[in-house]
C-alpha positions in Angstrom: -50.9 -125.2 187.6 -52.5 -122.2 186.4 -52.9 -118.8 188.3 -55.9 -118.0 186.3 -59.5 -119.7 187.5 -63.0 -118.8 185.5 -65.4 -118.1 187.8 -68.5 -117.7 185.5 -69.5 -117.3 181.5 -72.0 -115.8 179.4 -71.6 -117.1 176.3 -68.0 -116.5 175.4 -67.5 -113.6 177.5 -65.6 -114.9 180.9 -65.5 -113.8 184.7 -62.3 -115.0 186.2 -60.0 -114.4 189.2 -56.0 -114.2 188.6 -53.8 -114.7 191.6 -50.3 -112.8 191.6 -48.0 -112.2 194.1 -49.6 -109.4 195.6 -53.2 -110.1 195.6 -56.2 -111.4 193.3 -57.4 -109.4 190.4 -60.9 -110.2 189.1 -61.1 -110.1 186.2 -62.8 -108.0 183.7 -60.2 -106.1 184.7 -59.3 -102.6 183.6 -55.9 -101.5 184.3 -54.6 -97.8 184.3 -51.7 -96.5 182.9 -48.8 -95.5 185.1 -45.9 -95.8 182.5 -43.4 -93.5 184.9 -44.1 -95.4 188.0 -47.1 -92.8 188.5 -50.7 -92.7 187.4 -50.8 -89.0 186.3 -52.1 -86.6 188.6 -53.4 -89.6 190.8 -51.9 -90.8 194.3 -51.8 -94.7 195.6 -54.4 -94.5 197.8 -56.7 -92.7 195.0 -56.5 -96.0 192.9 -57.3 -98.0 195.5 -60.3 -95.7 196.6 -61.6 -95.6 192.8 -61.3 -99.0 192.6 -58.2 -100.2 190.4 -57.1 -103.5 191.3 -53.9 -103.7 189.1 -52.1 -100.7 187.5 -49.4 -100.9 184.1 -45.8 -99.4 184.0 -43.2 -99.8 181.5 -39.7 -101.1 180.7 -38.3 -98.8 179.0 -39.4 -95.5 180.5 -38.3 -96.8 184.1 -35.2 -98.3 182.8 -34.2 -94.5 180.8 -35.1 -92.8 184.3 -34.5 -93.6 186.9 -33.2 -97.1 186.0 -34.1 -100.1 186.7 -31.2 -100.9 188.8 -32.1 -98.0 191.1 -35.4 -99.4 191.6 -34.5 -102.6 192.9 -31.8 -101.0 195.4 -34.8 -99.1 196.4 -37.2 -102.2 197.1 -38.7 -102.7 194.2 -41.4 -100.6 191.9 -44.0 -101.5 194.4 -42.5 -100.0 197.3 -40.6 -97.3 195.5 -43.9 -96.1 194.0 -46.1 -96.9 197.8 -48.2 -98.9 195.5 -49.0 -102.4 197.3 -51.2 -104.1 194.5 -50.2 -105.8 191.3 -48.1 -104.5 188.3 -47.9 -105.5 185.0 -44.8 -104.2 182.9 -45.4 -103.9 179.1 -41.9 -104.5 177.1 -40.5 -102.2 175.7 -42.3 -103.1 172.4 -44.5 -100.2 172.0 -41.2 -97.7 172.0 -39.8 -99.8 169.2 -43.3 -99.0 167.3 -43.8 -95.2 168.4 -40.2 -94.0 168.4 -39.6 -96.0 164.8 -42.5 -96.8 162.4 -44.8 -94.2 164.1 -42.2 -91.5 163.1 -41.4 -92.8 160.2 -44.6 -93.8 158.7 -47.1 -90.5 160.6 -49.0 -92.8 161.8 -50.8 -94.2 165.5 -51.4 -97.5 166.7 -55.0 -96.9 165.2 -55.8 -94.6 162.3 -58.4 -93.7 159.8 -56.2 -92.9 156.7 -56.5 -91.7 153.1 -55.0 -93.9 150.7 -52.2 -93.8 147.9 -51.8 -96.7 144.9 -48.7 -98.8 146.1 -46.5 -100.6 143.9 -47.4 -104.3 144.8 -49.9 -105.7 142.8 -53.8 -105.1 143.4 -52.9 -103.3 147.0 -53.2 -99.6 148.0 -51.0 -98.4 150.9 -52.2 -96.0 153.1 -51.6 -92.6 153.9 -52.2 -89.6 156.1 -52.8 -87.0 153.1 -52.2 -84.0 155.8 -51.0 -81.8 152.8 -51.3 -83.8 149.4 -50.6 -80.5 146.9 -50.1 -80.3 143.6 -46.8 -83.1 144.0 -45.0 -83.7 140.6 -43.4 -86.9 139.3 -40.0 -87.4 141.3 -40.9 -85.3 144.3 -41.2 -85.9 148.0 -44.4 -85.8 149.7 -45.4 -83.5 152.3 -46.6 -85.8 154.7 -46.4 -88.0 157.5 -44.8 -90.3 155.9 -41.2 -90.2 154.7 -39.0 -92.2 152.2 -41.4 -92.1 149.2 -41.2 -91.0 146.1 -44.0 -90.0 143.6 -44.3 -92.0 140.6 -47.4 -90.3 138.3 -50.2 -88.6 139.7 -54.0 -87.9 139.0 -57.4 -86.7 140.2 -59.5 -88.1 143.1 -62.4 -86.4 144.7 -62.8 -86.2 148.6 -66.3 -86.2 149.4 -65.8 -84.7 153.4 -64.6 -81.5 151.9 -66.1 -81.5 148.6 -62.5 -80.8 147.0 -60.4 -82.2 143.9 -57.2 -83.8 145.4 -54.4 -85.7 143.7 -53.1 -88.8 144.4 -50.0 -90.5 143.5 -48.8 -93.8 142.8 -45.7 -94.2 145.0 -42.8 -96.6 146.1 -42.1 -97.3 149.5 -39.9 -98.8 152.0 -41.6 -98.3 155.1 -39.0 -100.7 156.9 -36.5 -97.9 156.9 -36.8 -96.0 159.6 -34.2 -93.4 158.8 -36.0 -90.9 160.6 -37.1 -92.1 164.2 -35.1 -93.1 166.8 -34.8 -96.7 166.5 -33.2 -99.4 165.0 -34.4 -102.9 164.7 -32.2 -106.2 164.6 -31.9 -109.8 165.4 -30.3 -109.2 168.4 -33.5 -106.7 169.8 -34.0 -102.8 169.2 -31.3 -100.0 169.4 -32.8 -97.0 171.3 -31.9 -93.6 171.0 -33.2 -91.6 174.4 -35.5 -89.3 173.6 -34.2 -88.1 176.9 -30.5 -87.1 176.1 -29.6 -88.9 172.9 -27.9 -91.8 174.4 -27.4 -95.1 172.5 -29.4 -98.2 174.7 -29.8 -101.7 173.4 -32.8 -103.8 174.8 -32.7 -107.0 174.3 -34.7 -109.7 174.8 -32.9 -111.0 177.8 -32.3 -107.2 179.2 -35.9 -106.3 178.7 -36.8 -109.3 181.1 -33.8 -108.7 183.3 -35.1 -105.2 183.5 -38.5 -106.2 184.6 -37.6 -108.8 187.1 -35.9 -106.0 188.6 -38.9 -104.0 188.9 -40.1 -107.1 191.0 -43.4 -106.8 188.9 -46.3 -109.5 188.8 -46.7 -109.9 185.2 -43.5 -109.3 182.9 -44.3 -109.5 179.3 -42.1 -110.5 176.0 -40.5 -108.5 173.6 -41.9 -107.9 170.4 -42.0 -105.7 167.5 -45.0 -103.7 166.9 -45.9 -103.9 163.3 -47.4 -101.2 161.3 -50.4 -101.2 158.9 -47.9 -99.6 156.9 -45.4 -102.1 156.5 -44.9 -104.4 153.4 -45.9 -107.9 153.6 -42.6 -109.3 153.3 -41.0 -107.0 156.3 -44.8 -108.4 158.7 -43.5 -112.0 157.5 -39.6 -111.1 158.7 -40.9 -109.4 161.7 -43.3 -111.8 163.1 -40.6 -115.0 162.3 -38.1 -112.3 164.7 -40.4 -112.0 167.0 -41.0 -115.5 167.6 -37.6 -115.8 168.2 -37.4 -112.9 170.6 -40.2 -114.4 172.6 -38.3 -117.8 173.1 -35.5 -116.0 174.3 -37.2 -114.3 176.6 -39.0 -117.3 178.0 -36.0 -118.6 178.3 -33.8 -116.5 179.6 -37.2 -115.6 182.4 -37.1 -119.8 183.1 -33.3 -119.6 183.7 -33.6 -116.4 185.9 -37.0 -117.6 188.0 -36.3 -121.4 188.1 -38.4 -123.2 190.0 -42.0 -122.6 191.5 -43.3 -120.3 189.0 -46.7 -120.3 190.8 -45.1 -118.2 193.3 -42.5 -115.9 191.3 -44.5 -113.7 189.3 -45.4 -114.4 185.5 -45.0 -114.4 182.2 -47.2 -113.3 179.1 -46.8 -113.7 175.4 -47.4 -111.1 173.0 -49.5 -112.0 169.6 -48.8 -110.2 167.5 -50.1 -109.0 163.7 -52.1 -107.0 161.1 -55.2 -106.8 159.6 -55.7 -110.3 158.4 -57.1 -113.3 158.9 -54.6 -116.0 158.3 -51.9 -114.1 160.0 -54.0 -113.6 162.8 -54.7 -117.3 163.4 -51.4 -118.2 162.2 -50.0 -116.4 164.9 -52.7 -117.6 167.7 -51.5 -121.1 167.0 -48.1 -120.7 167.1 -48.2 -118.9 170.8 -50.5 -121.2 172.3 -48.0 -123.9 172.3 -45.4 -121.9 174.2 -45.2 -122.4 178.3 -46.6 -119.0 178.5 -48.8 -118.1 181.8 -50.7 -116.1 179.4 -51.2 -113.8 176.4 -50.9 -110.1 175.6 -52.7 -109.3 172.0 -51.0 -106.6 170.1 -50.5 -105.5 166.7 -52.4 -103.5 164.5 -55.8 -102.8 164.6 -56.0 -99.9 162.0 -57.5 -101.5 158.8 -55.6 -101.3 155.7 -55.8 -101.5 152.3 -52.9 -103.8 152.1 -54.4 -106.2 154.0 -57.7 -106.3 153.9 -59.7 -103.2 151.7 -60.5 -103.4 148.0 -58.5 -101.5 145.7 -59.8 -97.5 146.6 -59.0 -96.3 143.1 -61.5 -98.9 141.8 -63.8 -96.3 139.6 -66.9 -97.9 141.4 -65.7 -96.4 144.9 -64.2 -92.9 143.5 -66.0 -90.7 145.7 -67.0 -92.5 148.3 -65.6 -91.4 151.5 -64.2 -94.7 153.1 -63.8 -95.0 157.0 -61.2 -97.1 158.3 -63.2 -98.9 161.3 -60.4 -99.6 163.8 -63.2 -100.8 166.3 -64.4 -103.1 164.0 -60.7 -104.4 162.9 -60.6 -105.1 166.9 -63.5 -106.6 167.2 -62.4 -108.9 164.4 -59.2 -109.7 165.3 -60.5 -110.9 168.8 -62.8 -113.2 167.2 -60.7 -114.9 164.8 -58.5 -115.5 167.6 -59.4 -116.2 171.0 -61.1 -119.7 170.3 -57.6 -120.9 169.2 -56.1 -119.7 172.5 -55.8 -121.9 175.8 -59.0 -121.6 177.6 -56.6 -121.1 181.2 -54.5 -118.4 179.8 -55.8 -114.7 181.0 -56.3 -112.9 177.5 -55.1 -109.0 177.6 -55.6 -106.3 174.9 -52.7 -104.0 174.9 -53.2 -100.9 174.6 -56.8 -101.1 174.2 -59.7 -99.5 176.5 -62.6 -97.4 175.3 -65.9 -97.8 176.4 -67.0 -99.6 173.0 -63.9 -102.1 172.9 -64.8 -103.3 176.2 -68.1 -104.6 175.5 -66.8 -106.1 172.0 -63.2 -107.5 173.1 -65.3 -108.8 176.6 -67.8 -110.5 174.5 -65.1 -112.6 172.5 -63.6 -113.4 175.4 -60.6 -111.4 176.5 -59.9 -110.6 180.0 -57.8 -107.2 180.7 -57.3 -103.8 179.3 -55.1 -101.0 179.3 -55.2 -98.0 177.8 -54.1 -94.1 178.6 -57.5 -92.9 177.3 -59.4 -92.1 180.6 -56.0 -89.9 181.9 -55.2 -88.4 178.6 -58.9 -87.7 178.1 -59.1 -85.6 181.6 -56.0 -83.3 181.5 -57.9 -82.4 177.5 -61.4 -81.8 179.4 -63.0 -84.8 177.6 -65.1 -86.6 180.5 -66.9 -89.9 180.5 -70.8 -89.6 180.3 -73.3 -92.8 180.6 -76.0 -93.2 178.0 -78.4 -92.1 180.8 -76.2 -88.5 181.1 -76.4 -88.8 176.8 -73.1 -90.6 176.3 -73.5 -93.0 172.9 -71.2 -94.4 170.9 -71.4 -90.8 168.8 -70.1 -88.6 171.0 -67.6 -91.0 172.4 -69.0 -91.9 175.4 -67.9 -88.2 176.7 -68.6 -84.2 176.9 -66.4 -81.4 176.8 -65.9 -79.8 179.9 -64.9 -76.7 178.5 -67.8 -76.0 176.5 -70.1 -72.7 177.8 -73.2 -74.4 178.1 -71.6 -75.8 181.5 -70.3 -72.6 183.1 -74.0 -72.5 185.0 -74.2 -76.2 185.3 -75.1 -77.9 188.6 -75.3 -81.3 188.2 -72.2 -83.3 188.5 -70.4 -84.7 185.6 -72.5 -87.6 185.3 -75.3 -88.2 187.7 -74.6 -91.6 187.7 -72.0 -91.8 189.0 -70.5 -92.5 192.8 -66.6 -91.1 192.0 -65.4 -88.1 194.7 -65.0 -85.9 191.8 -69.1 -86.4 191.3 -70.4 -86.4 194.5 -68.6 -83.5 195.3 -68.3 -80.9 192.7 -70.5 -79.4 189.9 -69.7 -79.1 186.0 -70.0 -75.4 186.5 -66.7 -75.7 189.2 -64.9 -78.5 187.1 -65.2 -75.9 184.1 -63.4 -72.9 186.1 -60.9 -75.3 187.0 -60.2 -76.5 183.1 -60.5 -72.8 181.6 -57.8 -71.4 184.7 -56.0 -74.3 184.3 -55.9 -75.1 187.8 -53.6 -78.3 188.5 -56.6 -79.9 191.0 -58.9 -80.2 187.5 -56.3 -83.2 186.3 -56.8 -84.8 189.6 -60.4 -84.5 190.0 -61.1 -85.4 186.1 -58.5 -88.0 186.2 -60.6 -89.7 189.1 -63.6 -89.3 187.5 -62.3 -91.2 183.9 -60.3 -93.6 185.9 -63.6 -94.4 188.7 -65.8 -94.5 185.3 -63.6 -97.3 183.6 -62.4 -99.1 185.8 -66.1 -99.5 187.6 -67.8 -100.0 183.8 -65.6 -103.3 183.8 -66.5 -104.4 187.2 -69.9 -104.1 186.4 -69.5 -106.4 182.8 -68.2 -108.7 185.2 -71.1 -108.7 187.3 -73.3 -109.1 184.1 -71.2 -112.1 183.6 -71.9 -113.5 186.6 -75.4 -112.9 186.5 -75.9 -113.9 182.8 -77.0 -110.6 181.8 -74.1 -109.5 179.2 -76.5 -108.9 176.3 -78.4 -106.7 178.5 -75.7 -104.4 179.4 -74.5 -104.7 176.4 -77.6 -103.4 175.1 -78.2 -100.6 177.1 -74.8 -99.2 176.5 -74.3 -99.9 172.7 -77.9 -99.9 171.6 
């Protein structure tokens, strides 16, 4: 039996309620970010008065500090943290990604990226240029990525700063992560603590053991994160090791939960994948046969040459300035594969919640978000604005804060708005705040961003419901 009910569609786009163990999450659903067992700057009872409905930690931040075994002597990560609604844990996954390839390669989850000739046939592997020089044949790099090593160079101009560069055809290893603080193997990932330096190993098995022990709602696989970066041979080897990761995992969840699932929490896949098509759908195919209670989507959504771009030293694109379109690599992604995934499964994009990605990711059909964004975006000064207030998809959905055409504003944030932080205080005020760098501006823009997302999604739903998705749509995105 299956926790998750659709309530309503528009198309492809769904409106759904998801029963956990500690209430019903409609769903659109955005969730915000509390990897510590804390939304930053933001109390319980300020989630619940902005509206969130479900909130995200993570495996293996609470396991490093202050362990997970501490947690369930304490109750739980519901009660140790006074939060009463539902959690969902992600794996540990991410860590693997940002404390290995991320260091090793200079690189996010999603990039725009300059490119460099690679050594496989008709493919160009990118790279973040953040110092290209005048590099000779045998040298290093100066970049964000390490481990490669310059074969011949040549001329290419960059149209954004009207310069002559060089670029360089190169050989790289990208699975090597000498550098970052990771090691991958069959048996799981190696940690290093960024904390103290200490040696952990998480498992499959231990990063579910860990999560059951937060006494979360929804405990999700382990995978591996792949980069755009990495050869195709190392995606094949890490997406076969995966697959094997996730079984154990299922496994060793079934064996620990038993019977009555429907009442003990559950348990999400993870897809995951690059820039391409077949992989994509490859992958879709292969989870939806597992006796998953649903489906994180992960990978990467940074486009790359390897995968999918023509050849950027073609002499017909030589001074163009290309734009890797992460959106547009989401967007895609989502629609190559959620018509191959169980129409009963809940569908979440890890990772992934700006303004934009909601109305695309909705529209083919997935169900929940997380992202840091909206709390990473307030402690910077970056605040959500409606198109009514001039937010568009060119300024991000957002203003600065700390710009001086504010410091005699009077209007709140965003007029629109029904948040405390709007109805209360002025731009003028949320300024002072931001330029003293008074602690109560992360807790009033936090509220704001967090009110702003969370209450975007809940009103896609509603446009669900009513059939009026394009509308929305529309008015938001143009």
């Amino acid at each position: 039996m299956s926790n998750f009910k659709i309530i309503a569609k528009d198309g492809t786009a769904r409106a759904g309620v998801l029963k956990t163990l500690h209430g019903e999450i409609e769903t659109p659903v955005y969730m915000p970010v509390g990897t510590q067992g804390t939304v930053k700057a933001l109390t319980p009872d300020d989630l619940k008065e902005l509206g969130a409905q479900i909130i995200l930690g993570n495996t293996y931040h609470l396991n490093l500090r202050p362990t997970s075994e501490l947690i369930k002597k304490m109750g739980g990560l519901h009660k140790f943290m006074g939060w009463d609604g539902p959690i969902l844990t992600d794996s540990g996954g991410f860590q693997a990604f940002s404390l290995g390839a991320m260091i090793e390669h200079g690189i996010k989850k999603v990039s725009q990226v300059s490119s460099v000739r690679s050594q496989e046939k008709n493919s160009v592997i990118p790279h973040l240029m953040r110092n290209p020089g005048e590099d000779k044949s045998g040298s290093q790099i100066k970049s964000g990525m390490t481990n490669v090593k310059v074969r011949k160079s040549g001329k290419v101009y960059d149209t954004k700063n009207k310069t002559i560069h060089r670029h360089v055809t190169v050989e790289l290893k990208p699975e090597a992560s000498k550098n970052g603080l990771v090691k991958i193997t069959e048996e799981g990932v190696q940690f290093k603590s960024h904390l103290d330096g200490a040696v952990h190993m998480l498992t499959p098995e231990r990063s579910i053991e860990i999560q059951l022990n937060l006494g979360v709602d929804i405990v999700l696989v382990l995978d591996e994160l792949i980069s755009p970066l990495h050869s195709k041979s190392y995606v094949a080897q890490s997406l076969e090791r995966t697959h094997r990761w996730e079984l154990r995992s299922l496994k060793y969840y079934k064996t620990r939960v038993k019977k009555n699932r429907e009442n003990r929490g559950m348990i999400f896949g993870i897809l995951q994948g690059v820039d391409d098509k077949t992989i994509r759908q490859l992958e879709a195919r292969w989870i939806a046969k597992q006796d998953f209670d649903g489906v994180s989507i992960g990978g990467s959504f940074g486009t790359s040459p390897l995968w999918s771009a023509p050849d950027l030293m073609d002499p017909r694109l030589r001074g163009d300035d290309v734009e890797w379109a992460s959106t547009k690599s989401i967007e895609q992604t989502m629609g190559w594969i959620t018509p191959l995934l169980p129409e009963s499964w809940p569908r979440h994009a890890l990772g992934i919640g700006e303004v934009v990605d909601f109305f695309l990711c909705i529209e083919k059909g997935v169900d929940m978000f997380d992202c840091v964004s909206p709390t990473r975006r307030a402690r910077n000064g970056s605040l959500y604005i409606s198109p009514k207030t001039g937010g568009k998809i060119k300024n991000k959905f957002v203003l600065n804060i700390g710009n001086a055409e504010f410091s005699l504003d009077p209007k709140p944030i965003d007029p629109e708005c029904e948040c405390y932080t709007c109805k209360n205080f002025t731009r003028s005020y949320l300024r002072h705040l931001f330029m003293a760098k008074e602690l109560l501006f992360f807790r009033l823009a936090s509220i704001h961003n967090l009110y702003f997302m969370v209450n975007l999604v809940k009103s896609i739903r509603q446009s669900i419901i009513d059939k009026k998705f394009k509308k929305l749509k529309k008015m938001w995105l143009g």
